[in-house]
C-alpha positions as CSV (number, residue, x, y, z in Angstrom):
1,X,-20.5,-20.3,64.5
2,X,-23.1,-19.3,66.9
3,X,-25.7,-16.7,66.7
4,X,-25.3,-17.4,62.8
5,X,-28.8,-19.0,61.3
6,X,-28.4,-23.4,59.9
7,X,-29.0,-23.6,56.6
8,X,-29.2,-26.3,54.2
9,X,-28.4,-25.8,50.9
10,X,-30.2,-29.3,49.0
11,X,-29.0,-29.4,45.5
12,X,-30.5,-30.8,42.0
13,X,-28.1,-29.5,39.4
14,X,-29.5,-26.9,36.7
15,X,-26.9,-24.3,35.3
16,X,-25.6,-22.8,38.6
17,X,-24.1,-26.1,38.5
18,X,-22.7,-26.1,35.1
19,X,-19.3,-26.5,33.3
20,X,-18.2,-25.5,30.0
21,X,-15.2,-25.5,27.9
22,X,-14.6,-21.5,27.8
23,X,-15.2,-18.5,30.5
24,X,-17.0,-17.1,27.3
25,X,-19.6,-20.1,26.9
26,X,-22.9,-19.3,28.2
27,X,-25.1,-21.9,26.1
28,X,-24.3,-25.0,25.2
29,X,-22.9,-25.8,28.6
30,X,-23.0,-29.6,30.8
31,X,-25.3,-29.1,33.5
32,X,-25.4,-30.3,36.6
33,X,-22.1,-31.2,36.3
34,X,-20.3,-30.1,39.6
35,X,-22.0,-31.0,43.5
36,X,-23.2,-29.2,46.5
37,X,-19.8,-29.4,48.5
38,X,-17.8,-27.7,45.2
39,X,-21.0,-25.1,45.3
40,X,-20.1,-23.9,48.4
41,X,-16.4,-24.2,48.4
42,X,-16.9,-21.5,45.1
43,X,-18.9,-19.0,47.5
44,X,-16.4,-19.4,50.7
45,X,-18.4,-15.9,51.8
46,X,-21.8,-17.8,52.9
47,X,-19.9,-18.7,56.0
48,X,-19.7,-15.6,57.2
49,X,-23.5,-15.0,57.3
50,X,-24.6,-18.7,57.7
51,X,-23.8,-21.9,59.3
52,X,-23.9,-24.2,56.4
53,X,-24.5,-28.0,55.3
54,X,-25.1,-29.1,51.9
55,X,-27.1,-32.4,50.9
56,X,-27.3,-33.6,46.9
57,X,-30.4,-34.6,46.6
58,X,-30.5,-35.2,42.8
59,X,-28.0,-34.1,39.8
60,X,-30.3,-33.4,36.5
61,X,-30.6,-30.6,34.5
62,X,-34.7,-29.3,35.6
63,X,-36.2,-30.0,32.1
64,X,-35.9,-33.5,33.9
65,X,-37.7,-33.0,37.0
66,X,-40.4,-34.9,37.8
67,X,-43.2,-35.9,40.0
68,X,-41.1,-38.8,42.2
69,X,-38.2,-36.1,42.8
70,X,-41.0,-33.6,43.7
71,X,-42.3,-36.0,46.8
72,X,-39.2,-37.0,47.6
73,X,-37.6,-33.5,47.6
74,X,-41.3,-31.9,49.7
75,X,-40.7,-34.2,52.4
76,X,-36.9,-33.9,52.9
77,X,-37.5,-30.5,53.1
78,X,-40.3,-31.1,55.6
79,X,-38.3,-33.2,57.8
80,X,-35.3,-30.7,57.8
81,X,-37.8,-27.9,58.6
82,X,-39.2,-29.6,61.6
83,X,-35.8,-29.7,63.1
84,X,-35.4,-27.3,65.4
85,X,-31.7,-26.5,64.9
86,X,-32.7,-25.8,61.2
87,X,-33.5,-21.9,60.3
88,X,-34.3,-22.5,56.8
89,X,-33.6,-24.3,53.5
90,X,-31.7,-23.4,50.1
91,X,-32.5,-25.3,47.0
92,X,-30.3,-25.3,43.7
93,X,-32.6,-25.7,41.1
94,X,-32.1,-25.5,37.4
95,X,-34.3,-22.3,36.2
96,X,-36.2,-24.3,33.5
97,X,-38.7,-25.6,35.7
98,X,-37.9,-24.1,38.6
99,X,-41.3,-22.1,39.1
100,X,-42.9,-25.2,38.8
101,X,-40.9,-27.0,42.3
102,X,-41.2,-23.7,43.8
103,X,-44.8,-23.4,43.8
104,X,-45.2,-27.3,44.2
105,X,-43.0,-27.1,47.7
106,X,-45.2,-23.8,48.0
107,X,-47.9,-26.1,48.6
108,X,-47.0,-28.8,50.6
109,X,-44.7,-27.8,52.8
110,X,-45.8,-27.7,56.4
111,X,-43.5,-24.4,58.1
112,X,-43.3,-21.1,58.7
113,X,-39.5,-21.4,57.7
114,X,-38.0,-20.1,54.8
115,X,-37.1,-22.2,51.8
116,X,-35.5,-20.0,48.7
117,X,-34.9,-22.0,45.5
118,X,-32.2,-20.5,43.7
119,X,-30.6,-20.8,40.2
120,X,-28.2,-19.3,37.5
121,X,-28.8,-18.5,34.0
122,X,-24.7,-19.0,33.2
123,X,-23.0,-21.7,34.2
124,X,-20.1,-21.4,37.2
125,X,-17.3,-21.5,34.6
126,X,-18.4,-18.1,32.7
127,X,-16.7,-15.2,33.2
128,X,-19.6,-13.3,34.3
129,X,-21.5,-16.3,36.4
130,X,-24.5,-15.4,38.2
131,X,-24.5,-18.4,40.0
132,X,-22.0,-17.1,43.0
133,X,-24.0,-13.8,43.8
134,X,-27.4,-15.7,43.8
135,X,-26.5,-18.4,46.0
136,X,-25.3,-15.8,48.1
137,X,-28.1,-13.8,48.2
138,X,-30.2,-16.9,48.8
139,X,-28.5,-17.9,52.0
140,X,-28.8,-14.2,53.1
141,X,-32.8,-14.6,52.5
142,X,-33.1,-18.1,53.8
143,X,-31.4,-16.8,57.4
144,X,-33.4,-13.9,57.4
145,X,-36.4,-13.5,60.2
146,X,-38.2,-11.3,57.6
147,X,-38.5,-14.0,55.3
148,X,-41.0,-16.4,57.8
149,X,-44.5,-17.0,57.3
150,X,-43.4,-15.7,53.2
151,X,-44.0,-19.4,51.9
152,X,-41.8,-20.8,49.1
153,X,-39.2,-17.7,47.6
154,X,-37.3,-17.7,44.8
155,X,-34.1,-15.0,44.7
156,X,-32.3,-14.6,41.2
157,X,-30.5,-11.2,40.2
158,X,-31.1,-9.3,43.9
159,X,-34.9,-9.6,43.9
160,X,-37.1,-11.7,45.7
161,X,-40.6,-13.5,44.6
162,X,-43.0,-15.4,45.4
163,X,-43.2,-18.8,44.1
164,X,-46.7,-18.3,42.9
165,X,-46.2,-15.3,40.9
166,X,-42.6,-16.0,39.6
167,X,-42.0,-17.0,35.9
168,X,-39.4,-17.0,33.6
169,X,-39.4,-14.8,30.6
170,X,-35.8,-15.2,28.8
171,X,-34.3,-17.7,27.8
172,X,-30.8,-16.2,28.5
173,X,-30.8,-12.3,30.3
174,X,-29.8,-12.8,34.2
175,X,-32.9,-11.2,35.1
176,X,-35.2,-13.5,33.1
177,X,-37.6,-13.6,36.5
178,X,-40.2,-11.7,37.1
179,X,-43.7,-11.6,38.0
180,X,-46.2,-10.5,35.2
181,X,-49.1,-8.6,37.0
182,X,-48.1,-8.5,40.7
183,X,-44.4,-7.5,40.7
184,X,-40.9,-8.5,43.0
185,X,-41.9,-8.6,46.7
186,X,-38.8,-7.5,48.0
187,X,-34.9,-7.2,47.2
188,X,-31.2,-8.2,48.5
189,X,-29.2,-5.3,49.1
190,X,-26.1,-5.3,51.5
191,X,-26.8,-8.6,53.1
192,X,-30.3,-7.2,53.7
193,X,-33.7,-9.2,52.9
194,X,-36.0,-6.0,52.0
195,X,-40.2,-6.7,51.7
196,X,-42.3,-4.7,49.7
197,X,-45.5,-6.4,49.7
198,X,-46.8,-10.1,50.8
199,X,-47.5,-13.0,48.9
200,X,-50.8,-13.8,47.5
201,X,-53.1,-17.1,48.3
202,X,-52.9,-19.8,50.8
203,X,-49.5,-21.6,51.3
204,X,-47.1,-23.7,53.7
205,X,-49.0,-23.8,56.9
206,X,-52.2,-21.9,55.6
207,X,-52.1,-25.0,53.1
208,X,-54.6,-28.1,53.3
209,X,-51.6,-30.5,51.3
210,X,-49.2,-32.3,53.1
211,X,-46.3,-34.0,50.8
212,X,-46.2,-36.9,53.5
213,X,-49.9,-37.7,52.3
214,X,-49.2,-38.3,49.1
215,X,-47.8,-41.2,47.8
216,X,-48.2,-40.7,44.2
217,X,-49.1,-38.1,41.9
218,X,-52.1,-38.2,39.3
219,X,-51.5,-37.5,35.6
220,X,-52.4,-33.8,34.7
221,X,-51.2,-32.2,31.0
222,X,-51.0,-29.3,29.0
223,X,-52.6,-28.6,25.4
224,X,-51.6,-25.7,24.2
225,X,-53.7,-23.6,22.1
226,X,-52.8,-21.5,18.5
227,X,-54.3,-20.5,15.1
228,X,-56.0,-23.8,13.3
229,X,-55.3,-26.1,16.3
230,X,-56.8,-29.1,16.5
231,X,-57.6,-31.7,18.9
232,X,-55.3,-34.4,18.2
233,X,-52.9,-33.3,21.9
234,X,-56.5,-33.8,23.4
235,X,-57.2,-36.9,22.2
236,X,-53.9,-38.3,22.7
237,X,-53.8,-37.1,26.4
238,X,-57.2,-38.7,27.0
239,X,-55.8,-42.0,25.5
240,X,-53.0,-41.6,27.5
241,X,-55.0,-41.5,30.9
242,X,-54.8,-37.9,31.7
243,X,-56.8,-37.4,34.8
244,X,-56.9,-33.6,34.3
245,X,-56.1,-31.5,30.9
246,X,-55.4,-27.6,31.2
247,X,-55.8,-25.8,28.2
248,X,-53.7,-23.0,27.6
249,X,-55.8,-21.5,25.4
250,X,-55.3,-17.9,23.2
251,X,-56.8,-14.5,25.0
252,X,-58.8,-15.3,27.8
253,X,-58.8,-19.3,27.8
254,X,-60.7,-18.9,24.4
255,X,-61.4,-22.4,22.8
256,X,-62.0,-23.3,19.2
257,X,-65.2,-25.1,18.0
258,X,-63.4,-28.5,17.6
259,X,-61.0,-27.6,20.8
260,X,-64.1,-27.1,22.9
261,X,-66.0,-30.5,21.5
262,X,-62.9,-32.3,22.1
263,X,-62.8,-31.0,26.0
264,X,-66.4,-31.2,26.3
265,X,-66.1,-34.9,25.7
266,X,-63.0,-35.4,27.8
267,X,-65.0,-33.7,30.9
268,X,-67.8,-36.3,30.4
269,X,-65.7,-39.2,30.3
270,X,-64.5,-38.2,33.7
271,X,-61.2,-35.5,33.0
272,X,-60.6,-32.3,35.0
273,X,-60.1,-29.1,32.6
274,X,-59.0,-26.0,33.4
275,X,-58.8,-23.4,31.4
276,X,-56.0,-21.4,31.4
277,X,-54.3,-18.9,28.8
278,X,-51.2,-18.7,27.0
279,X,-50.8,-14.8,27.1
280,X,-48.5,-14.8,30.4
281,X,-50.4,-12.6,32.5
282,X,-53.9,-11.4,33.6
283,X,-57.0,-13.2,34.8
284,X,-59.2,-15.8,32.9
285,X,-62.7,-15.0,33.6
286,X,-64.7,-17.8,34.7
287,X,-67.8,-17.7,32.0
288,X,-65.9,-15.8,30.0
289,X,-65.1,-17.5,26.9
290,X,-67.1,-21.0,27.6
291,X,-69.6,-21.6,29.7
292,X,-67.7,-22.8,32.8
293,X,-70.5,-23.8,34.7
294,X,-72.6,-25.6,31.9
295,X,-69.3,-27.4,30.7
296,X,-68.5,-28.1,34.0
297,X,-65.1,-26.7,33.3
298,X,-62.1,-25.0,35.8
299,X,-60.5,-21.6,35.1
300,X,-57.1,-20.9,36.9
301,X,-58.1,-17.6,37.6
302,X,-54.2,-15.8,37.4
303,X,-52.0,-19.2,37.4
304,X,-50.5,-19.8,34.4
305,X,-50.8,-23.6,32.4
306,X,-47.8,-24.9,34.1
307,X,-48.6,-23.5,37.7
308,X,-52.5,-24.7,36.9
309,X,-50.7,-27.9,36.4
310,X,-48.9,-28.3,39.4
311,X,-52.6,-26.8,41.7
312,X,-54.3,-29.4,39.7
313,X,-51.9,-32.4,40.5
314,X,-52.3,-31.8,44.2
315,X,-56.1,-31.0,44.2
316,X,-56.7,-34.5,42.2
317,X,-55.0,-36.0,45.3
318,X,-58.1,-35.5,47.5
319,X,-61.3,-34.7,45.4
320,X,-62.5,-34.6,41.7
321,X,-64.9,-32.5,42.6
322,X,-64.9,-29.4,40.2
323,X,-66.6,-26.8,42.4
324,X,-64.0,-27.6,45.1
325,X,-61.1,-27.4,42.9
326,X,-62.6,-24.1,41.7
327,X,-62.3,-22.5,45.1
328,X,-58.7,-23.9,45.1
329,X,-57.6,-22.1,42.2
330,X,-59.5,-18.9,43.6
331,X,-57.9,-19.0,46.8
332,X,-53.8,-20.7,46.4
């Protein structure tokens, strides 16, 4: 229809795409088990506010996401975005590691249009699915002029984030999205994309990564740090050819004495690390607990490990240089 915005909707599967046996089963569920064209058919009211196509991309449930679906999926989106018939981009996405594409597409894509991931934590056969209301409310956001220039959003249960800040925090309560220390920047309400505040750090056309630059991604993994840890997930990763480690470590990034030796020997035989924290919020302070610049070490500032992660994969793409990555971490 004209003087209705085109949007895509690309699908991978997750929950808003699963089936199970009962309207009363919410766990234990098939997902990605139905496509993008019975998606939409179950949400006939998106085309009313939308003119809409649907692409699958992939079919996985997003514990299986990985690094080749990440660089295939930045530069469809990149090639749909620099049509300019296209107004902006919807992407299914199963909420497990759906922060982690967000703020990897956060990165690398190249527009000032919107792209909303979008999930469900029920499946589309419970009796109470999530799934309807949030695509909804994602094509609403994805054809809405307020949301240019926002970089990568994600929408789930009426609110709207940023795909830097955005995390999930249950493993089953619909509003299991939020964003520890900065807050929602904005909400749905009666078709209506309302924004609160703007996003933090560089992104999308501020950004100095380009998907179609990168052929491959580097290896970059997570130790994760507790009471009487040792380094035996170091080691391994090192063994493994990790060319970056971030340590989600207690507190403030805090290491133990064989943690730290174990890092401190994985930094001179040529590995990134970044410390990060476990806690789920706040800011590791560079110097704080190591000596950052003596070790030679990163801190991801407010990213948590699995954000770090993803910063850290595209940053490897064009320098090892630690002082540089530094600056990224302070200012993405």
């Amino acid at each position: 229809m004209e003087n209705l915005p085109n949007i895509v909707i690309l699908a991978t599967g997750g929950t808003i795409a699963g089936i199970a046996g009962s309207t009363t089963v919410t766990v234990g569920y098939t997902a990605a088990a139905i496509t993008v064209e019975t998606l939409i058919e179950m949400v006939p009211e998106i085309e009313t506010i939308a003119n809409i196509s649907g692409q699958q991309v992939v079919q996985i449930s997003s514990q299986d996401m990985n690094n080749d679906i990440w660089l295939a999926l930045g530069k469809r989106v990149n090639e749909l975005l620099s049509e300019p018939d296209i107004d902006g981009v919807v992407i299914t996405h199963g909420t497990d590691t759906m922060e982690e594409t967000a703020y990897y597409l956060h990165l690398v894509v190249s527009s000032e249009k919107p792209v909303v991931l979008v999930g469900a934590m029920r499946p589309s056969t419970a009796m109470s699915a999530d799934g309807p209301n949030n695509l909804y409310n994602a094509v609403v956001l994805a054809g809405s002029s307020n949301a240019r220039r926002k970089g990568v959003l994600v929408v789930m249960n009426d609110t709207i984030y940023s795909a830097r800040e955005v995390t999930k925090l249950s493993t089953f309560l619909t509003d299991a999205f939020q964003a520890p220390g900065s807050g929602a920047l904005g909400y749905i309400q009666s078709n209506v994309a309302h924004f609160y505040k703007e996003p933090m750090g560089l992104h999308t056309i501020k950004s100095k990564f380009y998907t179609d630059d990168i052929s491959e991604l580097p290896i970059v993994d997570i130790a994760y740090g507790y009471a009487n840890v040792t380094r035996a997930a170091i080691d391994a990763f090192a063994a493994h050819g990790s060319q970056g480690i971030i340590y989600a470590g207690t507190g403030n990034g805090s290491l133990t004495e064989e943690v730290a030796e174990a890092l401190i020997e994985a930094r001179r035989n040529g590995i990134i690390v970044v410390r990060s924290t476990r806690v789920g919020s706040g800011l590791v302070a560079r110097n704080g607990e190591a000596n950052d610049d003596e070790l030679d070490f990163i801190v991801s500032h407010t990213l948590n490990p699995q954000k770090a992660r993803v910063l850290l994969l595209l940053a490897l793409t064009q320098t090892t240089d630690t002082k540089e990555i530094q600056q990224m971490f302070y200012d993405y």
